[in-house]
Structure formats: structure tokens, C-alpha cells
N, C-alpha and C positions, 0 to 999 in steps of 0.2 A: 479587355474590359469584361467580357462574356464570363473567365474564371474569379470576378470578385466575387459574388454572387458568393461560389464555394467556397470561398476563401470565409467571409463571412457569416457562413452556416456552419465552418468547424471549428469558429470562434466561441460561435454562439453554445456551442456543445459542449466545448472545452471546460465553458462555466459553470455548467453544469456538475463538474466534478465533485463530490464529496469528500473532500480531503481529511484527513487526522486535526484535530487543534495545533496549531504549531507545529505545521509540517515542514516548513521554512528554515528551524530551528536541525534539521536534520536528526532526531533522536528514532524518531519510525523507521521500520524496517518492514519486509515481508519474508516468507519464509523461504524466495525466492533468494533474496539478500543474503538471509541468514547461512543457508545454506553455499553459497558462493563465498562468503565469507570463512566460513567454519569449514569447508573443506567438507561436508559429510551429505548423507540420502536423503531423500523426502520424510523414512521412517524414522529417523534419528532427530531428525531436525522437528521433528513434530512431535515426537513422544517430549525433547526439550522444551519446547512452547506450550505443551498441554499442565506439565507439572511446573511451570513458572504460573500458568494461570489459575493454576487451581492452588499452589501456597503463595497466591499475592504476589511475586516479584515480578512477574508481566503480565501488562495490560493490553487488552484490543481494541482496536477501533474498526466498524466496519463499514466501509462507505463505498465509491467507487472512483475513478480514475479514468481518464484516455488511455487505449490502448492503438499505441505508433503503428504496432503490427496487422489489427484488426480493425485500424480507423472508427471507433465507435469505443463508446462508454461501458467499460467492463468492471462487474461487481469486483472490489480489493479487500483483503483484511492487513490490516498495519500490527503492528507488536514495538510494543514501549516495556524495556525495563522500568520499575514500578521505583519511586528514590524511598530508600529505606527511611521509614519512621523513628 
């Protein structure tokens, strides 16, 4: 009974999250993803998200997230390709 206590404070944080709109939907990424994904660097994987955000094909969100590793709420940026017009 002594650990509900915590149990219910890393609830309470949890909701604190700032999630992407329709993160549920699974379309968010970060460039952690991307990168695991695509096989490539940090430099690579970013020079590709910077020139998606600057001619409109991806969008950011920046919010934050639970981090399992650091047990606390850590700043995230998400990346949504943008649906062509």
C-alpha cells in the first residue's frame, strides 16, 4: 500500500504529456524514428527534416512526452509528412 502513493504521482505526470494531435493515429515520428527507420546519422536525418519543413512537406509539433528511461517528462519534437494539396 506504501507504493500507491507513486504509483499515482506517475499517473498524474503521465498526463501531463503534450502529445501531437492525433498521435493515436501513428503518422508522428521523431528523428529518432526516422533515423532507425531510414537506416542513416543524426546529420542526414536532419538536413531531411529541415528541407521538408522549410518547402511544406513536414510539419512539427512540439510538445513533450514521458521518458521510461529518465522517469520524468522530457521536451519531444514529432515530424508529420504534410498531405499534399
Amino acid at each position: 500500500m506504501a507504493k500507491n502513493w507513486v504509483k499515482k504521482l506517475q499517473e498524474l505526470s503521465m498526463k501531463r504529456e503534450n502529445l501531437p494531435p492525433n498521435y493515436e493515429e501513428g503518422d508522428w515520428f521523431t528523428v529518432r524514428d526516422a533515423q532507425a527507420k531510414l537506416k542513416i546519422g543524426d546529420n542526414r536525418a536532419r538536413q531531411i527534416l529541415t528541407r521538408g519543413l522549410k518547402d511544406g512537406s513536414v510539419q512539427a509539433y512540439r510538445g513533450s512526452a514521458w521518458s521510461v528511461d529518465k522517469q520524468q517528462l522530457v521536451r519531444q519534437v514529432w515530424y508529420k509528412f504534410s498531405r499534399p494539396k
